[in-house]
C-alpha positions as CSV (number, residue, x, y, z in Angstrom):
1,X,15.5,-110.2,21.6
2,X,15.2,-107.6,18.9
3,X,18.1,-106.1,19.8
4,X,19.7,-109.1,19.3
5,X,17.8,-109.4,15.6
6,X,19.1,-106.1,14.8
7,X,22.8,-106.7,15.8
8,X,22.8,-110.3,13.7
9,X,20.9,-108.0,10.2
10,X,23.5,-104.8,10.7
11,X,26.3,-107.9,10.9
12,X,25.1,-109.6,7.8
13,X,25.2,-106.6,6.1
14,X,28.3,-105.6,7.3
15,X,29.5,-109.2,5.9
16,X,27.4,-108.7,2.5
17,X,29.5,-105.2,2.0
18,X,32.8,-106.6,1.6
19,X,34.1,-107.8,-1.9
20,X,33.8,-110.6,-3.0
21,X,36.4,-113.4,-2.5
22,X,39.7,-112.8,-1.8
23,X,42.1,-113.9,-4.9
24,X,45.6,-116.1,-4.3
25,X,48.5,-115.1,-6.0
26,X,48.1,-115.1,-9.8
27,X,51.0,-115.7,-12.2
28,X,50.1,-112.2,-13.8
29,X,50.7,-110.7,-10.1
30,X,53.8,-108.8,-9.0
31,X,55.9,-111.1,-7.6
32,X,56.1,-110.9,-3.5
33,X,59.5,-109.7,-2.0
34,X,61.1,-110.1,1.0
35,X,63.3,-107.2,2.7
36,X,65.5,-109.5,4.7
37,X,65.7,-106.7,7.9
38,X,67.6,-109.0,10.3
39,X,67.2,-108.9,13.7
40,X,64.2,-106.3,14.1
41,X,63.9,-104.2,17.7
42,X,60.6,-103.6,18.8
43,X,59.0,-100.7,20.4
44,X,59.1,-103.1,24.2
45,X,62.8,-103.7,23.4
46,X,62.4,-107.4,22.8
47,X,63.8,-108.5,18.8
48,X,62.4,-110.5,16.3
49,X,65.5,-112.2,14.9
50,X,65.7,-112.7,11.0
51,X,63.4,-110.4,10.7
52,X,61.8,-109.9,7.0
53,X,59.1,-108.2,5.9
54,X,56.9,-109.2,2.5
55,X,55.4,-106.3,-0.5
56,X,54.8,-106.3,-3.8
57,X,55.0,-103.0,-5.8
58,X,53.0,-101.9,-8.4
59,X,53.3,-99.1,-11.1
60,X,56.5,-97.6,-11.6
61,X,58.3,-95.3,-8.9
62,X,59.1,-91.7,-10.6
63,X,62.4,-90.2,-10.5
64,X,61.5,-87.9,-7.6
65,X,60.0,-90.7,-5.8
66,X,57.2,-88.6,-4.9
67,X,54.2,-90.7,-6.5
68,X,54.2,-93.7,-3.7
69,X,51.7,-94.9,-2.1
70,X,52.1,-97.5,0.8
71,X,49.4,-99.7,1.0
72,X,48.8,-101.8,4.1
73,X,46.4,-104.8,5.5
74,X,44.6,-105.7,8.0
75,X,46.2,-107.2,11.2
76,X,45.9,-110.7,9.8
77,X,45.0,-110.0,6.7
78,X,47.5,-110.2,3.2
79,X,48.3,-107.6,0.5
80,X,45.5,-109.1,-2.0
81,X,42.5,-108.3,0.1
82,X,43.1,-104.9,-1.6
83,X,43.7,-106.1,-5.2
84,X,40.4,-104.6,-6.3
85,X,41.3,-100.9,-5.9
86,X,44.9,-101.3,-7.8
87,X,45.2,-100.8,-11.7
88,X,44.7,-98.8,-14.2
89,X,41.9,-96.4,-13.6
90,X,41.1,-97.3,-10.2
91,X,41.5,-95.7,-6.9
92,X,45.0,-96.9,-6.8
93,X,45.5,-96.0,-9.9
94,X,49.1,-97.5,-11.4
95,X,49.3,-95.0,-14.3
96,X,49.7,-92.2,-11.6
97,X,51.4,-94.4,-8.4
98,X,54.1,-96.3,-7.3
99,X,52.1,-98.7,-4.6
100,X,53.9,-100.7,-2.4
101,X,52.1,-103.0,-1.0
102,X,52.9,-104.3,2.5
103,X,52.0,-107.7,4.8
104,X,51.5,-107.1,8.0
105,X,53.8,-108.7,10.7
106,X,51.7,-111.9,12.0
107,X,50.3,-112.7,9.2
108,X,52.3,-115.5,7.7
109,X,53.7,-114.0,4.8
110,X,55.8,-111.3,6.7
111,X,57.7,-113.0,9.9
112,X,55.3,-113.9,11.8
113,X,54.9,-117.2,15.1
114,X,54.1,-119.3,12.5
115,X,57.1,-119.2,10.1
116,X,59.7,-117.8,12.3
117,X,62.1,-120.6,12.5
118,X,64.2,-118.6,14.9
119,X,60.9,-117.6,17.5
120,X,58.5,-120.0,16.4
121,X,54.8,-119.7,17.9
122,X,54.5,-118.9,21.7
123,X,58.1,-117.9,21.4
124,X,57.5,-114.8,19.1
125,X,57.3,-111.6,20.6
126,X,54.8,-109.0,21.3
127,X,54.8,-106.8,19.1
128,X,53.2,-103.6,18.9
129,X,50.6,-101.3,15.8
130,X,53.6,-98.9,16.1
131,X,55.9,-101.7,15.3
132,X,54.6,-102.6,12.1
133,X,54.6,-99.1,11.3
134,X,58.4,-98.9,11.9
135,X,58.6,-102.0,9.8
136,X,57.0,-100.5,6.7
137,X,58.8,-97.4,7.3
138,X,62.1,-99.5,7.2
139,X,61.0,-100.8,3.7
140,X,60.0,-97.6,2.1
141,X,63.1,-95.8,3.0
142,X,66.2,-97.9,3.7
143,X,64.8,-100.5,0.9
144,X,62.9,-98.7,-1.5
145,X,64.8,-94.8,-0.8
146,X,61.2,-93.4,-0.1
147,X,61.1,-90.5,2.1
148,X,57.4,-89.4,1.6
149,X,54.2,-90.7,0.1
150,X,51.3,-89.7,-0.9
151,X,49.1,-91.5,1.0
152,X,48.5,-94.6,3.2
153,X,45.7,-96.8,2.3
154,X,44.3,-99.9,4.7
155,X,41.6,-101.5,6.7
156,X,40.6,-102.0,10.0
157,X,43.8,-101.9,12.6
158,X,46.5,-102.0,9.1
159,X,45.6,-99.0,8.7
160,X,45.9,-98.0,12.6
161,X,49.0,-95.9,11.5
162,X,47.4,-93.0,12.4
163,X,47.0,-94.0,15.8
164,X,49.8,-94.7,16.6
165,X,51.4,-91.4,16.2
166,X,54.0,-92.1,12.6
């Protein structure tokens, strides 16, 4: 029994750590994109046709394109959980970076089972962490000409990129 008081406290104050609510899309935001891929191999060799993946950018890329920084969510999750961090004196600081802000696929906004009118639901494919990472990759360079960045910024499995050997 206390160890089952203990797990429920450290969960609440996992819960209490997070910031605060989540904003929609304001009219002051970027506005989103969509990099229309088209049909999108994955890593099992199954496609996701019409593939397109969503981002916002914010800042201003430099000439060398060597101030990016690709930010990415959670596996569900959508580019404004991170809101707080970008702007003007903040981590993601847009004086000093070109962030690029990506959707993960699956999560509604990028193609995903429920908006894929080609594979909707049960009918999408599996699809794999390294497989969103090839997605983003896609954006930043055949899109966006972005060889390098700086860093890569995400939570929980979003941020899996690392693991997955990109």
């Amino acid at each position: 029994m206390r160890h089952l008081i203990l797990f429920t406290v450290a969960c609440l104050m996992l819960i209490g750590s997070f910031p605060g609510p989540v904003a929609a899309h304001r009219p002051s935001d970027p506005p989103h994109q969509l990099y229309q891929v088209g049909d999108f191999t994955l890593e099992s060799g199954q496609v996701i046709k019409d593939f397109a993946i969503s981002y916002v950018t914010h800042g201003t890329l430099n000439a060398q394109k060597s101030n990016a920084i690709l930010m990415v969510t959670a596996l569900s999750g959508h580019h404004h959980r991170l809101d707080f961090l970008i702007g003007p004196g903040k981590a993601l600081d847009t004086t000093k970076y070109f962030i690029v802000a990506t959707d993960a696929i699956s999560n509604g906004l990028t193609t995903s089972p429920s908006n894929s009118k080609a594979q909707p639901r049960m009918q999408f494919p599996r699809f794999t962490i390294r497989d969103m990472v090839h997605s983003q990759h896609r954006l930043l360079k055949d899109k966006l000409g972005i060889d390098h960045v700086v860093t890569v910024i995400g939570p929980s499995m979003g941020a899996c990129r690392l693991c997955s050997g990109e």
